[in-house]
TIVEXDO-955726 format. One line per 10 residues: number of its first residue (from 1); for each residue x, y, z of N, C-alpha, C. Coordinates in steps of 0.05 Angstrom, whole numbers. Layout:
N
NUM) X Y Z X Y Z X Y Z | ... $
// end
This chain:
343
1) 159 -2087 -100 138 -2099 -84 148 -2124 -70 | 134 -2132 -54 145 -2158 -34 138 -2177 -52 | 118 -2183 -63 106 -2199 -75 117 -2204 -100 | 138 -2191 -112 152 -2195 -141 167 -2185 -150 | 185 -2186 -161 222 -2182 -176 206 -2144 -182 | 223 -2121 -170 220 -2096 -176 237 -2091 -200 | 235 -2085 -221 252 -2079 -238 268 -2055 -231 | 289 -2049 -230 311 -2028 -231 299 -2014 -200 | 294 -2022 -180 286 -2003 -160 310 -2015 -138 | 317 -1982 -133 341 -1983 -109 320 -2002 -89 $
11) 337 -2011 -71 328 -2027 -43 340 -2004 -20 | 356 -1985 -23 367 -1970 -11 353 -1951 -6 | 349 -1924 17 326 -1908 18 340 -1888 12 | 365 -1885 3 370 -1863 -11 354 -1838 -24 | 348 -1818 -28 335 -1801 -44 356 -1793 -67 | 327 -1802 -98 336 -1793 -115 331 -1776 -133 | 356 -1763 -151 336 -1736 -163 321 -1746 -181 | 306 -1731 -196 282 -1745 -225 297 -1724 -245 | 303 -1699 -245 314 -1686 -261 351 -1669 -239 | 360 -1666 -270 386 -1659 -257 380 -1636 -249 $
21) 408 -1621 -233 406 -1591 -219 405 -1580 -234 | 405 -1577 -260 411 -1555 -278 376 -1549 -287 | 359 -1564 -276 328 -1568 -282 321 -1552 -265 | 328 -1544 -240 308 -1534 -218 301 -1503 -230 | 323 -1491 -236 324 -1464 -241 309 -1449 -270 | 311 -1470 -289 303 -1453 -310 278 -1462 -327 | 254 -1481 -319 242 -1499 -335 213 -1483 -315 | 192 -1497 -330 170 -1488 -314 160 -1456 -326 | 175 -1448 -345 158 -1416 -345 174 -1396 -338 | 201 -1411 -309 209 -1391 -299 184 -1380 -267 $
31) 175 -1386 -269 148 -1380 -243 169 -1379 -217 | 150 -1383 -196 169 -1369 -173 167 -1402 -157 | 153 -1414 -168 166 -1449 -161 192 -1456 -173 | 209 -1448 -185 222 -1458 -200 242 -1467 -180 | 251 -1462 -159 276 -1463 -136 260 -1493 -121 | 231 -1497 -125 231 -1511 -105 229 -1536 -115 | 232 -1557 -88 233 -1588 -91 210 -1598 -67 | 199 -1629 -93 177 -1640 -68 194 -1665 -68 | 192 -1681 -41 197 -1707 -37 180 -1730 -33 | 185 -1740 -53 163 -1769 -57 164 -1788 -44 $
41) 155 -1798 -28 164 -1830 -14 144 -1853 -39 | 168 -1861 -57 147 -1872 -66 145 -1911 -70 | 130 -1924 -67 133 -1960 -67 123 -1974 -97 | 116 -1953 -112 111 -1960 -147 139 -1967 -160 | 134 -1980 -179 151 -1992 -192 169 -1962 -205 | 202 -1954 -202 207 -1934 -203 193 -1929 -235 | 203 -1946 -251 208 -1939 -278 167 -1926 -284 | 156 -1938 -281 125 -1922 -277 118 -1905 -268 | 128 -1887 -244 121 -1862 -231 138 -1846 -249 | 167 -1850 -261 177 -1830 -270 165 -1829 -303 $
51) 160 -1843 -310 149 -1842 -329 114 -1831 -342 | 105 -1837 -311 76 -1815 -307 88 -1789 -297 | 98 -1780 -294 117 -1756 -280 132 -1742 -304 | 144 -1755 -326 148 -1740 -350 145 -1715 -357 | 150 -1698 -353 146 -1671 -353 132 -1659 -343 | 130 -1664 -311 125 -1647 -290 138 -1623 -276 | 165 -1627 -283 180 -1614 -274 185 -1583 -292 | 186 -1593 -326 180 -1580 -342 153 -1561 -346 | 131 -1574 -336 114 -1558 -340 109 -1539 -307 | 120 -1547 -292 103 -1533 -259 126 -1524 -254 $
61) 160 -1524 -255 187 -1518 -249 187 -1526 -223 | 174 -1547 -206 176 -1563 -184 198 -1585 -188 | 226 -1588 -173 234 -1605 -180 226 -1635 -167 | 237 -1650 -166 225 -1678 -144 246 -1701 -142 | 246 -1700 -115 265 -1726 -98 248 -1751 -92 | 260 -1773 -100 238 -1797 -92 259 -1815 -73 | 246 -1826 -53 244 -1847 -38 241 -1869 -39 | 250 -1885 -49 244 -1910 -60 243 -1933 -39 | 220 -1949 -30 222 -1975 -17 196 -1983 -21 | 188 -2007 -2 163 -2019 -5 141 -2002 9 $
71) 116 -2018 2 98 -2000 18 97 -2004 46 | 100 -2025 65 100 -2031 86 123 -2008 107 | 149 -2004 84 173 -1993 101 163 -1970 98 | 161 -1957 83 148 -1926 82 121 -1921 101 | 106 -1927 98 82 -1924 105 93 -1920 141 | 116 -1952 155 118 -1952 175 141 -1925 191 | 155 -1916 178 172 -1892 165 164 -1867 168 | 136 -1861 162 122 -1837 163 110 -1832 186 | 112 -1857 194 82 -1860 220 102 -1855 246 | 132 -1866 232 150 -1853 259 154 -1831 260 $
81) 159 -1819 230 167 -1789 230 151 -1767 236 | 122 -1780 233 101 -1759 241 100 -1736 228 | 93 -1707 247 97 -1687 232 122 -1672 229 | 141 -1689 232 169 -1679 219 178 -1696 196 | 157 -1717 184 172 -1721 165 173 -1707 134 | 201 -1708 128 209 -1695 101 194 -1698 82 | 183 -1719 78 148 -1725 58 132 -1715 46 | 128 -1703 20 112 -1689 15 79 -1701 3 | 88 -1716 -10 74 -1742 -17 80 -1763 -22 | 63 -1784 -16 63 -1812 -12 53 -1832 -33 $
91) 63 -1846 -50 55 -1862 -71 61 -1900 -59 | 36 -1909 -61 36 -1935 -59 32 -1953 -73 | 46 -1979 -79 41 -2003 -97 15 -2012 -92 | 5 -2012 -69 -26 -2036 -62 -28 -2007 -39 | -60 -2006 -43 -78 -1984 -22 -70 -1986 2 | -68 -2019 26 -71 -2017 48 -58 -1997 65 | -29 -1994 54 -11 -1982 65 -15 -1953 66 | -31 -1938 51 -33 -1909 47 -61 -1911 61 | -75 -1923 69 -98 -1922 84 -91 -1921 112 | -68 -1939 120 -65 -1940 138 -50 -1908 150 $
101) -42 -1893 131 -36 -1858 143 -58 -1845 148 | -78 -1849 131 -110 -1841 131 -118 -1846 152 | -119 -1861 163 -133 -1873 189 -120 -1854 218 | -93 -1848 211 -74 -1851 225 -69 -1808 232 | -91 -1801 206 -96 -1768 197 -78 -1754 192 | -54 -1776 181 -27 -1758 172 -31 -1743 145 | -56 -1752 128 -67 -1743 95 -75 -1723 104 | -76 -1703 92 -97 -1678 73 -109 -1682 50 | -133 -1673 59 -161 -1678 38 -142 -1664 13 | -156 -1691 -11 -147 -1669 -34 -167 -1656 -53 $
111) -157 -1639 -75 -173 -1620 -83 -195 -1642 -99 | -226 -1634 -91 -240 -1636 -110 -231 -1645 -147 | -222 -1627 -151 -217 -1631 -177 -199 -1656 -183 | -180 -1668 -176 -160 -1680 -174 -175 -1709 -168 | -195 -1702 -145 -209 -1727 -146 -236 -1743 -168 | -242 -1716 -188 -265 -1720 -203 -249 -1729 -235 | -214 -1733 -230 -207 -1747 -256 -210 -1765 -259 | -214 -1787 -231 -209 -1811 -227 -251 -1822 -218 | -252 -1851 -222 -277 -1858 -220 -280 -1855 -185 | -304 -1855 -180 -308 -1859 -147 -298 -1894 -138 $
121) -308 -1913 -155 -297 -1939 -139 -265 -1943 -139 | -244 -1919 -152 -223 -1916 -155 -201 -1903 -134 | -219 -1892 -109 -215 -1889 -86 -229 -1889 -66 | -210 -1878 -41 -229 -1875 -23 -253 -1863 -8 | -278 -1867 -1 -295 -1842 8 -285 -1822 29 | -260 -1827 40 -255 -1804 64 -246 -1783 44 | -233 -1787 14 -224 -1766 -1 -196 -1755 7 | -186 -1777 15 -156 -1763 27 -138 -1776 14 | -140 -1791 -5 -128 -1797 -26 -133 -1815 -53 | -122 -1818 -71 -131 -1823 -92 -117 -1848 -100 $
131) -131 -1857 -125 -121 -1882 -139 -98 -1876 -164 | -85 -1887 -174 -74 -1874 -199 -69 -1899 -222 | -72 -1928 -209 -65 -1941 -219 -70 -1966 -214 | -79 -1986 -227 -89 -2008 -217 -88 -2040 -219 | -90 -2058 -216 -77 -2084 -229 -101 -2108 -208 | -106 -2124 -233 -130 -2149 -226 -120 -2168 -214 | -137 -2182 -198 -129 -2211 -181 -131 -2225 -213 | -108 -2242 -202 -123 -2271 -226 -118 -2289 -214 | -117 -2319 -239 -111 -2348 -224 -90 -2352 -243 | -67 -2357 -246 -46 -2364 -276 -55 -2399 -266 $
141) -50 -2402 -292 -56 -2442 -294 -33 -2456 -316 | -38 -2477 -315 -26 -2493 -332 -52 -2507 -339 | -56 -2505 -375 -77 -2515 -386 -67 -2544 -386 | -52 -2554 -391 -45 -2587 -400 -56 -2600 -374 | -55 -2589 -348 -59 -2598 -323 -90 -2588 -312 | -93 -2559 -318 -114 -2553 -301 -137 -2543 -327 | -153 -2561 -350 -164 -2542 -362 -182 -2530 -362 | -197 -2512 -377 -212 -2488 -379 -235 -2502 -358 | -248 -2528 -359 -270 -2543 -353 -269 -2550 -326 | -240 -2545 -310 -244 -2557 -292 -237 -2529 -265 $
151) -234 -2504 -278 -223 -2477 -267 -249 -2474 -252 | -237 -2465 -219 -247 -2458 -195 -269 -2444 -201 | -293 -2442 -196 -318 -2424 -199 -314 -2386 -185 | -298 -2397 -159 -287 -2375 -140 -266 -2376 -129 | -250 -2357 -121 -218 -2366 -111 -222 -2369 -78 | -251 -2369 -66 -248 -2374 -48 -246 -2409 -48 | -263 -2418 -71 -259 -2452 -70 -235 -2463 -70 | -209 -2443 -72 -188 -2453 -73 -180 -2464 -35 | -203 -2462 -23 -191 -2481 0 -202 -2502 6 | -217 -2512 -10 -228 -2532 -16 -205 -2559 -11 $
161) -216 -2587 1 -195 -2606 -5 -188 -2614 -27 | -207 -2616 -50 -186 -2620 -82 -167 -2600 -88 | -157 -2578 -72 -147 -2564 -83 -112 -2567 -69 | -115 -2583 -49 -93 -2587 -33 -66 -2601 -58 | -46 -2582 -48 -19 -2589 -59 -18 -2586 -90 | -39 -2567 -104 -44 -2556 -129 -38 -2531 -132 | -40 -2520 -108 -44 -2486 -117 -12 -2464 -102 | -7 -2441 -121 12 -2431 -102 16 -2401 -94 | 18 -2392 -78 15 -2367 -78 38 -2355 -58 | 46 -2325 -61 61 -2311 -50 55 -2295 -22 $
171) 47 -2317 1 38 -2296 27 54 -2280 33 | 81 -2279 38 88 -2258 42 95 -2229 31 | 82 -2225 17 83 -2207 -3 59 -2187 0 | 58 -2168 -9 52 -2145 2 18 -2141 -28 | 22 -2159 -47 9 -2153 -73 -16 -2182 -59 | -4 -2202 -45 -22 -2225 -35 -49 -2208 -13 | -21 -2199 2 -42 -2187 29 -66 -2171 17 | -60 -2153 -1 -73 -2139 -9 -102 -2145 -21 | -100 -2175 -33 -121 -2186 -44 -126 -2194 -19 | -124 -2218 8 -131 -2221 25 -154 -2198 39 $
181) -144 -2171 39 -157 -2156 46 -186 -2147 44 | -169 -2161 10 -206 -2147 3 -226 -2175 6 | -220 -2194 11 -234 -2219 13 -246 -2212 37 | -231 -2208 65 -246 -2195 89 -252 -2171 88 | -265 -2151 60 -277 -2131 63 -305 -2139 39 | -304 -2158 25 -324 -2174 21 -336 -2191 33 | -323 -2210 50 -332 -2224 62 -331 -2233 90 | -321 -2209 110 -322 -2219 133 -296 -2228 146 | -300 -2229 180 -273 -2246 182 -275 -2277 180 | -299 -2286 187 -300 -2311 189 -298 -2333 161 $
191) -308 -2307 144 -294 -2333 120 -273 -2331 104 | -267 -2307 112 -231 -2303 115 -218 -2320 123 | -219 -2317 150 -204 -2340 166 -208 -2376 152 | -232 -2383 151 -240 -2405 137 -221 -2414 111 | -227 -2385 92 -206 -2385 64 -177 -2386 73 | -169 -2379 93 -137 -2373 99 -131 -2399 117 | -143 -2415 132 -134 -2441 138 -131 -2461 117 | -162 -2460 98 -153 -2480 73 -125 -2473 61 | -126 -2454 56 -96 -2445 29 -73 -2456 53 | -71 -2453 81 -47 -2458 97 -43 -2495 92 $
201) -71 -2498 87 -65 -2535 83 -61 -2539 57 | -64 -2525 33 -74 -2527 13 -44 -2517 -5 | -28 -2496 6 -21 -2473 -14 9 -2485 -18 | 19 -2483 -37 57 -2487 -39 58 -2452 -40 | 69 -2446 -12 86 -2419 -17 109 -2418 -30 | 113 -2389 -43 130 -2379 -60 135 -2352 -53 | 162 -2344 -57 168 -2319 -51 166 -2296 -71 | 156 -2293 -96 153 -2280 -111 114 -2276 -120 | 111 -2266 -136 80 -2270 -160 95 -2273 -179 | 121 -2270 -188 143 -2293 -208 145 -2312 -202 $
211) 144 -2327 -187 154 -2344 -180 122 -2367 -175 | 109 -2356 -169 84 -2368 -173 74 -2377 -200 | 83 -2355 -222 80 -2364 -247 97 -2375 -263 | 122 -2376 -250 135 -2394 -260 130 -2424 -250 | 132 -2428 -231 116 -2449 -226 97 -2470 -233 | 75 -2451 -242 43 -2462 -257 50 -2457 -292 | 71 -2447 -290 81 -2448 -323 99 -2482 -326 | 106 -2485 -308 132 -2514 -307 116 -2535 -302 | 92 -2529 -287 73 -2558 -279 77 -2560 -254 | 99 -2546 -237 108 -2552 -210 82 -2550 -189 $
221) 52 -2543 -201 36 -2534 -192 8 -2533 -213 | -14 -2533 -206 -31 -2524 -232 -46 -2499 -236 | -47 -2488 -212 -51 -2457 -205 -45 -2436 -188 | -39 -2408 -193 -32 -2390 -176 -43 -2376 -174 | -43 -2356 -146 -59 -2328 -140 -36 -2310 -153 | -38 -2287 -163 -21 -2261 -167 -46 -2237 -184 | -16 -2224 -191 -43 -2202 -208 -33 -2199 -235 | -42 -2193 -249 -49 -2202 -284 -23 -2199 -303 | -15 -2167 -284 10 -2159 -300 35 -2170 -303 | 38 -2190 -285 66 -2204 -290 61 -2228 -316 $
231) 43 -2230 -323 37 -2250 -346 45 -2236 -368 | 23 -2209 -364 25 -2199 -392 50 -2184 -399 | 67 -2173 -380 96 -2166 -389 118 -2184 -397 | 113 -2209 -384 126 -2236 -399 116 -2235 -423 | 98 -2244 -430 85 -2242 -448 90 -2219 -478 | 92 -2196 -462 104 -2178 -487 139 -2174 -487 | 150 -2184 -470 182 -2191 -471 184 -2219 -480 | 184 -2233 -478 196 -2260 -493 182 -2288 -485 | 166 -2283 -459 145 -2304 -459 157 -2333 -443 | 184 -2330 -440 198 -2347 -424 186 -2359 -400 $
241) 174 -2338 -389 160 -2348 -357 133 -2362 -362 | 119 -2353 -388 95 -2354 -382 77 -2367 -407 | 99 -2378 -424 95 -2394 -445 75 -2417 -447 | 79 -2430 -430 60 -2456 -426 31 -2457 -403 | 21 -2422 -394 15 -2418 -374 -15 -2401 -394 | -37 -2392 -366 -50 -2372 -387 -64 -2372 -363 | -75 -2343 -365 -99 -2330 -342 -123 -2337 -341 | -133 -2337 -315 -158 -2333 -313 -179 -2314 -292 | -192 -2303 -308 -201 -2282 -295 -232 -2278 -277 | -237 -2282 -252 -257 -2295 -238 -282 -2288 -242 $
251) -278 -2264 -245 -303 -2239 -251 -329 -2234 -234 | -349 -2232 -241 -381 -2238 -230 -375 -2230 -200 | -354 -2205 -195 -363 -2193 -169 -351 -2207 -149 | -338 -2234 -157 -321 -2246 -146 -304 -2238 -123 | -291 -2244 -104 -271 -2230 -90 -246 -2242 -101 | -240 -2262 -123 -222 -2271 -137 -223 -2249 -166 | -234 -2232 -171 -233 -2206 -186 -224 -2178 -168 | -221 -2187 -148 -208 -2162 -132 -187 -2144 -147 | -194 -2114 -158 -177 -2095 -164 -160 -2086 -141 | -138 -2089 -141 -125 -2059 -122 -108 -2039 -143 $
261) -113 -2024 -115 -108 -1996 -122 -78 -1979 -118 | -61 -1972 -130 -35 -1963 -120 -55 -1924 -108 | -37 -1928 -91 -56 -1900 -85 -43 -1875 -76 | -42 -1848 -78 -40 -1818 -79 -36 -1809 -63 | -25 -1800 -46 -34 -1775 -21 -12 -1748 -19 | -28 -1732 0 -6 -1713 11 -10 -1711 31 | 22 -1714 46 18 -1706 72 8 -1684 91 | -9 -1685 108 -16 -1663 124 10 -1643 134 | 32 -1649 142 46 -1643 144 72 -1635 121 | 64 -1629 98 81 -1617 82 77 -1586 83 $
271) 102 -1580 83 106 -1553 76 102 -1539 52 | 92 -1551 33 83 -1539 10 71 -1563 -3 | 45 -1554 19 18 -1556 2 5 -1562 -26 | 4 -1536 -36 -6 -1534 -65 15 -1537 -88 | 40 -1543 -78 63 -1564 -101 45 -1592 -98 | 48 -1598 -72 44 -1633 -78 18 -1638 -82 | -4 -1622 -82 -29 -1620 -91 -29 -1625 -120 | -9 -1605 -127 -8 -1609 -165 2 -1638 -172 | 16 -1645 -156 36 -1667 -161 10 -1691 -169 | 0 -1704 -144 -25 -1716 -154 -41 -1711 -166 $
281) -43 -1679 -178 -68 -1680 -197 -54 -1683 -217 | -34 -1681 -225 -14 -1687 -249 -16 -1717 -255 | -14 -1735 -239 -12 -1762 -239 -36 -1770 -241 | -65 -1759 -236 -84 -1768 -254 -95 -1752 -271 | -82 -1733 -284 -99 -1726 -316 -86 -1741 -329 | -99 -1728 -351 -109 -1746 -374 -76 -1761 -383 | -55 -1735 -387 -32 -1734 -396 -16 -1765 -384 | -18 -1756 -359 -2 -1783 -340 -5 -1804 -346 | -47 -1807 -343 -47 -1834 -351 -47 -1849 -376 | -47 -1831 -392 -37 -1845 -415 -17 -1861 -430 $
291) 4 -1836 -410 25 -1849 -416 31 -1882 -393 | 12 -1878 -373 12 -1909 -354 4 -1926 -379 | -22 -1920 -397 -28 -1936 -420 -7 -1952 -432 | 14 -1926 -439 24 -1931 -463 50 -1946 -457 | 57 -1952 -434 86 -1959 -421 84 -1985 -422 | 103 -2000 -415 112 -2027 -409 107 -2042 -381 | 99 -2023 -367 87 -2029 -344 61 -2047 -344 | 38 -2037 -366 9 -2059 -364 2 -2062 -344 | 3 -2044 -322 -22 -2043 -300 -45 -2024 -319 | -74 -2020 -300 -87 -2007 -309 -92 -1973 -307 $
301) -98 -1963 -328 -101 -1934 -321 -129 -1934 -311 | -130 -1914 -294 -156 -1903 -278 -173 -1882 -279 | -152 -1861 -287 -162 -1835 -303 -190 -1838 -324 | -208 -1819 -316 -230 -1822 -337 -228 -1818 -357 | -241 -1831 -379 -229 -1838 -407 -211 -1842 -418 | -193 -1859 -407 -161 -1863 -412 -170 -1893 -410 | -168 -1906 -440 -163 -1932 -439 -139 -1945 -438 | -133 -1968 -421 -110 -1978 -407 -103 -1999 -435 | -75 -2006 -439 -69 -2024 -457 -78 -2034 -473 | -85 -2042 -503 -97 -2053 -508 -89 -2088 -507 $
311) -76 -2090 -508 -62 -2125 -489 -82 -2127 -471 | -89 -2115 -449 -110 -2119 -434 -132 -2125 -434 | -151 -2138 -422 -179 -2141 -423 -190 -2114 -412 | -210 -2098 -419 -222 -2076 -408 -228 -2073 -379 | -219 -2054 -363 -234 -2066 -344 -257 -2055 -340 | -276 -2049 -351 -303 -2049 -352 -311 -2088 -361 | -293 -2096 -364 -298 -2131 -368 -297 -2149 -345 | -281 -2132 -334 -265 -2149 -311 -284 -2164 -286 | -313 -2141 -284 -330 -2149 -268 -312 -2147 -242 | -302 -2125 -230 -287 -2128 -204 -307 -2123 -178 $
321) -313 -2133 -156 -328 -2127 -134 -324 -2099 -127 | -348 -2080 -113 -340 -2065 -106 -325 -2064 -77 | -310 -2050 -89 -296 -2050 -47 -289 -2007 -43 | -293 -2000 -29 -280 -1979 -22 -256 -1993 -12 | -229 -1968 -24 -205 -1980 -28 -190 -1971 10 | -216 -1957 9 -203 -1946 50 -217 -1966 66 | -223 -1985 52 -239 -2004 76 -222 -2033 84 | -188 -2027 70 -183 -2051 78 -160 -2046 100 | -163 -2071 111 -154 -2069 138 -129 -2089 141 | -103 -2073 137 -74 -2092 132 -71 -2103 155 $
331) -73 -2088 181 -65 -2099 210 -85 -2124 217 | -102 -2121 208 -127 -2148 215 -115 -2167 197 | -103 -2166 173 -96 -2188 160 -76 -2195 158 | -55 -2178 171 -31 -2190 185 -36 -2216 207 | -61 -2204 221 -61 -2215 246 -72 -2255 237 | -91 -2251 226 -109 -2268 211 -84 -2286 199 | -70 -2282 179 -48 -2291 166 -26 -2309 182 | -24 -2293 211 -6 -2299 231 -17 -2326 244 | -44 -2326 252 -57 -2347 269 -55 -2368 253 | -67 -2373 228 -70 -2391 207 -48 -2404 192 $
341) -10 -2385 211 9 -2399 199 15 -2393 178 | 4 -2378 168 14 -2369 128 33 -2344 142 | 44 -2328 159 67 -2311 153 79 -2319 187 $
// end
């Protein structure tokens, strides 16, 4: 992601295999998929898709090539390639980017079923693609500096003048925009714009959502925008980053509770269809997301009745606003971001 240190993910667009050659031919049943391969363009953290992917190959004898970059390069990638690109499906870190193919009618509707694993506020209403995975806005703080008594009511107050040369966040990053988004799909452009001039007077940029918390962990700062998971994986590795630091979670419908969504699709233009059909419905049963549960990753699972981490707060706690996840608009908040000087 733009917004934070990728663990083990090529930067290269190389395609890579998920299982060796000696997999294509004999796994699966033997079925008359067994010869074939789908290609993933995918912007999720590698070590998490292959690990929701765990014996897919074994059970459908589909093999699979992934694509590895951000969401912005892919998304812009496909939209060149059109209907010649090699793509079978599309996996994104943050929704905007896979919306923006939606819009664009490069998706095919997916199956009913595939969509009734996942909750409705967990995608989009056009049904052209899905959620699989998910991760909360927060505020990281430093209690010695910022305590419990004196935490923002809303993260739009963070453009407030007491807030100047306190707070830090990662605009250019792809996990920021994304929350941006949904602030102008709660609230408008105008108090978008309003919120995005304060933070331009207000904000110490940082090039990471590490680096933001490292930051409000050192005092260099007393609060940051990011999303939850980079705490709590510090947190279950050695706590180095995030030792002197602790969350807070905005809730009450908040647009500082903003969920996003990593999100699903298949291309209209794949040549085989009902492989990459399975592919996402594989990635939200029950099986997949459990294992999203059970991994080191600590985003959230989405899948119905699959509870996500227990490290986590529920998110039935979380109180997140509703947003349809196809209603956010990256090019408007490029633009917005641009005027106001934050990119």
């Amino acid at each position: 992601m733009l917004g934070g240190t990728r663990l083990g993910r090529s930067t290269a667009a190389a395609l890579t295999a998920l299982v060796a050659a000696g997999a294509l031919a004999g796994c699966g049943g033997g079925d008359a998929e067994a010869a074939e391969t789908l290609t993933v363009y995918s912007a999720q953290h590698e070590s998490l898709v292959r690990t929701m992917l765990e014996g897919f190959t074994e059970e459908t004898g589909i093999a699979l090539e992934f694509r590895d970059a951000n969401d912005a390069e892919l998304a812009n990638q496909i939209v060149q390639e059109g209907e010649a690109s090699p793509a079978d499906v599309f996996l994104t870190e943050n929704s905007p980017s896979i919306d923006v193919l939606d819009r664009e009618g490069l998706l095919a509707p997916l199956d009913q079923s595939t969509l009734d694993q996942v909750g409705a506020q967990y995608r989009p209403s056009s049904g052209n693609w899905t959620g699989f995975a998910a991760r909360s806005t927060v505020l990281v703080h430093n209690p010695a500096q910022l305590p419990q008594d004196q935490l923002p009511a809303s993260i739009l107050d963070l453009a407030n003048p007491e807030w100047q040369g306190r707070i830090g966040i990662a605009a250019g990053g792809a996990d920021f925009q994304a929350i941006v988004a949904g602030v102008l799909a709660l609230r408008g452009e105008e108090a978008t714009r309003a919120w995005l001039e304060g933070l331009e007077r207000n904000a110490n940029v940082y090039p990471s959502n590490s680096a933001v918390m490292v930051a409000a962990d050192e005092g260099e700062i007393d609060a940051g925008v990011m999303y939850h998971y980079y705490f709590y994986r510090d947190r279950a590795e050695n706590g180095l980053k995030s030792d002197d630091a602790e969350l807070h979670f905005f809730r009450n419908s908040d647009p500082g509770a903003f969920l996003s969504i990593s999100g699903a699709g298949v291309l209209a233009s794949s040549d085989q269809p009902e492989q990459a059909q399975r592919l996402v419905a594989y990635l939200t049963s029950p099986p997949a997301q459990q294992r999203l549960a059970e991994s080191t990753a600590l985003e959230y699972a989405v899948g119905n009745d699959v509870p996500s981490a227990e490290a986590l707060p529920p998110l039935a706690e979380l109180q997140a606003p509703q947003v349809d996840p196809g209603s956010l608009d990256q090019q408007r908040v490029t633009e917005l971001m641009q005027d106001v000087g934050l990119l």
